[in-house]
N, C-alpha and C positions, 0 to 999 in steps of 0.2 A: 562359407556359404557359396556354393557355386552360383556364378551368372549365365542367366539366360541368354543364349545368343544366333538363336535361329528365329524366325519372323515366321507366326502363324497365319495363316490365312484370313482369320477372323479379328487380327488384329488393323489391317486392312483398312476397318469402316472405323466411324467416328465412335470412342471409348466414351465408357462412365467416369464420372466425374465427381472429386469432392467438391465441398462448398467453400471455395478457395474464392478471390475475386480477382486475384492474375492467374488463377490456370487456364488454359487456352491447350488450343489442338489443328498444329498448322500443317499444310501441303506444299512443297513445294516445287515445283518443276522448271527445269531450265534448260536450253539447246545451243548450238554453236555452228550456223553453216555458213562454211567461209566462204566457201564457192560462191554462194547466192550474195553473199555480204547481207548477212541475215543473221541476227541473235537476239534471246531474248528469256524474260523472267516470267514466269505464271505463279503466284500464290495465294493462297488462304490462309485466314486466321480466324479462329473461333472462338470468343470468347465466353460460354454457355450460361455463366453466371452472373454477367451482368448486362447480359441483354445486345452482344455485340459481335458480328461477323466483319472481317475487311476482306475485302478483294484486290487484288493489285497483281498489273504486270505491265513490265516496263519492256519495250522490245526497241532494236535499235535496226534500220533497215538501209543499207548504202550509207552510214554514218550519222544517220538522222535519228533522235532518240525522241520517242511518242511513247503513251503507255493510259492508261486506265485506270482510276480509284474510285473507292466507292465504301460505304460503311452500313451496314444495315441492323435493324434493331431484331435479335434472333432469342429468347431464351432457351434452356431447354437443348437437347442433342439434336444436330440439325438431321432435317427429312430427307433433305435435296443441296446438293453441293455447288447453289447459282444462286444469282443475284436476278436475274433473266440476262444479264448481258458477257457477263464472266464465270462458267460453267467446268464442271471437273465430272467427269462418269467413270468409275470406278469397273473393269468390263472384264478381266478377270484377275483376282487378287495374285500379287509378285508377281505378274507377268503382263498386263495391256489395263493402259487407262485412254481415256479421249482428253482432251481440253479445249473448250470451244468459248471463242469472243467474238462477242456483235455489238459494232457502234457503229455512228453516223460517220468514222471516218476507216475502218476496216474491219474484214470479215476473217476470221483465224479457223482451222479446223483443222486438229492434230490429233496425231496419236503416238504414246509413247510405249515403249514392248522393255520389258528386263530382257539385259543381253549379259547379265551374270547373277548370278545369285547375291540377295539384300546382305548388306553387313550390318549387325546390330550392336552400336557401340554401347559400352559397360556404362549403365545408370552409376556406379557408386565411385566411378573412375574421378568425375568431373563435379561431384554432386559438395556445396554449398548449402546448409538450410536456408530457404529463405530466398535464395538467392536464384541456385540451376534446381531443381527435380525432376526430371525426365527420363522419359523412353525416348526412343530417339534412333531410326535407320536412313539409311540409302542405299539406294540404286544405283548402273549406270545403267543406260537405255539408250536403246535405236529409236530414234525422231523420222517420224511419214508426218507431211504439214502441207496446208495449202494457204497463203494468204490473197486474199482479195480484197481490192479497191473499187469504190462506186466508182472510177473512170472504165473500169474493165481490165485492168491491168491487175495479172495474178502471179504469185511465183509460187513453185514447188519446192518446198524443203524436204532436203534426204540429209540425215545425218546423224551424229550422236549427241546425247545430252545426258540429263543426271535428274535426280529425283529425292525429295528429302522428306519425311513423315517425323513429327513428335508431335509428344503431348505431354503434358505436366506444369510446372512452374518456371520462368525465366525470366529475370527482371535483369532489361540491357541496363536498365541505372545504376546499375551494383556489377556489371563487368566491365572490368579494366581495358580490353581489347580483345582479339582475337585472329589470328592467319587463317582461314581455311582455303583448300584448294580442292580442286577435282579438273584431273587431265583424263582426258579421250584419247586415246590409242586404238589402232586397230583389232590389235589382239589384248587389249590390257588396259583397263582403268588407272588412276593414282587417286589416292586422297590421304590431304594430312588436314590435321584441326591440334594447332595450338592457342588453350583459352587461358587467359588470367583473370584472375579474381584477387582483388588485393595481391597481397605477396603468394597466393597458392598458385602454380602453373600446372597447366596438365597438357600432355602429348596425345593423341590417339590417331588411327588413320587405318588407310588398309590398302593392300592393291589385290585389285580384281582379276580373274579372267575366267575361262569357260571351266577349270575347274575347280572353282572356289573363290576364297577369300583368304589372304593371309595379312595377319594385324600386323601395321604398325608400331613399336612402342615407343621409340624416342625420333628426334629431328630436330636439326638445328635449322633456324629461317635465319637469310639475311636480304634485307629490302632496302631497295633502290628508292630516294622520293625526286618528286621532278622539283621545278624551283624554289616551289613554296615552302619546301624543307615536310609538307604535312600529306601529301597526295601521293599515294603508291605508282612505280611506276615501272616495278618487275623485282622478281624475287629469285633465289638459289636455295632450293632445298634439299637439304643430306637428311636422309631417312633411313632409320633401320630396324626390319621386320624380327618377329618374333623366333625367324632362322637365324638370325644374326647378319642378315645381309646388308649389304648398305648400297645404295641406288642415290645421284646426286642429279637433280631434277631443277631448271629454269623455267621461267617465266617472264615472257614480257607482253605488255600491255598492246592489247591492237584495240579496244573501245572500251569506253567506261561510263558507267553511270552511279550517279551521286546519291543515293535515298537518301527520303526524308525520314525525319526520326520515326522510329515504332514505337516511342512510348516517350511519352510528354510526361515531365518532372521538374518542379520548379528548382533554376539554380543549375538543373546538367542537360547536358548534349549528346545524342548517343550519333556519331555518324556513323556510314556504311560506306565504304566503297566498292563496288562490284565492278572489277577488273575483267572483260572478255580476254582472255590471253592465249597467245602460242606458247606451247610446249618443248622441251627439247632433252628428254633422257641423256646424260654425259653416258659418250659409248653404244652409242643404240642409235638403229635410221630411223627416217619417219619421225614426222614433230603428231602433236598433239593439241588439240584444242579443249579449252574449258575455261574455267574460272578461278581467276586469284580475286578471295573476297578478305575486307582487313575494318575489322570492328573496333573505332574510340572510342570512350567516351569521358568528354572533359565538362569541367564546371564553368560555366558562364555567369 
């Protein structure tokens, strides 16, 4: 059976849904401007069948890490993609969204643009019953941003980021871990996603640029932790595309933030870490920014 792997336009907006009580249909967007010392997370989660949307974004600004939660009682396919304070507009599909936050302690109003065409990774690659069932693409994207503070104090964000859409089933209390990454380059994206599930492992990724996408299908990750023997704290990835190339790609940590768990089960833990990182192609100039993200989850 062949797999689908271009992204229609119509798949875009928020999908129909079986009567599942973990299927969910999340958003997510993230940037990296180093200049400004400015990064940060924007996402949604929608949960249609039991009456539950999350909003969350965590942004770090000169070192300083603030962020926004919030849960709302939603059934049913949502109308409007806001809380009234953490908003997402959809302004033309694969190519321009907005994302707008209003609180009592900052004002956000961005926009992100596709600056390569979506990759849409193989549902059957990674898929567990029960466990993963999804659709599942990304982006990278050029980031225009304004942040403001009730002092009157604003900064201009120019830069690149990333963009991530699924929907289906995913229960982090039944994955073992996970590497993902996504480096910004001038001319070229990287992404890799190594998931474990039990003893199954699965590779996927891709690298981007203006003409196209081309898959990754294997990589090996090796990770650095800092004292605690448990905290990421830079990676080395060899990866090689479906030409047979191989490109060996670092990572190290310049901010990080801890989330808290997405899904509560008595007995496990699911952490996240979201590593802001520099880039650094072996053999290539020009570093790269994005994120090294690295998913456990242990029993407590």
């Amino acid at each position: 059976m062949s797999v689908k792997r271009t992204v229609e336009d119509s798949e875009e907006y928020p999908h129909d849904y079986p009567k599942r009580m973990d299927w969910k249909e999340s958003w997510y967007f993230t940037y990296m401007d180093v200049k400004n010392k400015v990064c940060g997370v924007f996402y949604i989660s929608t949960y249609p069948n039991n009456g539950r949307t999350d909003y969350l974004t965590t942004y770090l600004i000169d070192g300083k890490i603030d962020g926004y939660m919030n849960s709302t009682d939603v059934s049913g396919k949502l109308k409007e993609i806001s809380d009234g304070k953490l908003a997402f507009e959809l302004v033309k599909p694969n190519k321009e969204w907005n994302v707008f936050l209003d609180t009592e302690k900052v004002s956000m109003d961005f926009k992100f643009y596709g600056r390569f065409p979506p990759f849409r990774f193989d549902p059957e690659k990674a898929y567990v019953k029960d466990v993963l069932e999804q659709e599942h693409y990304e982006q990278s994207c050029k980031v225009n941003g304004t942040i403001c503070f009730p002092d009157g104090v604003s900064i201009n964000v120019d830069c690149y980021g990333h963009r991530d859409h699924s929907w289906g089933l995913r229960d982090y209390s039944q994955i073992t871990k996970w590497d993902w990454m996504q480096a910004q380059f001038d001319q070229y994206a990287v992404n890799i996603i190594r998931l474990t599930i039990g003893r199954k492992t699965e590779i996927s990724g891709f690298i981007s640029n203006i003409k196209g996408n081309t898959e990754i299908v294997d990589a090996r990750i090796e990770t650095q932790y800092e004292d605690d023997k448990k905290t990421p704290q830079s990676s080395t990835y060899l990866a090689i595309d479906a030409n047979g190339k191989s490109e060996t790609l670092y990572s190290k940590k310049i901010y990080s933030i801890v989330y808290p768990p997405r899904q509560f089960k008595e007995g496990i833990r699911t952490d996240i870490y979201e590593n802001f990182s520099e880039f650094q192609l072996k053999g290539k100039k020009g570093k790269g920014y994005g994120i090294s993200e690295y998913l456990v989850t242990v029993k407590i």
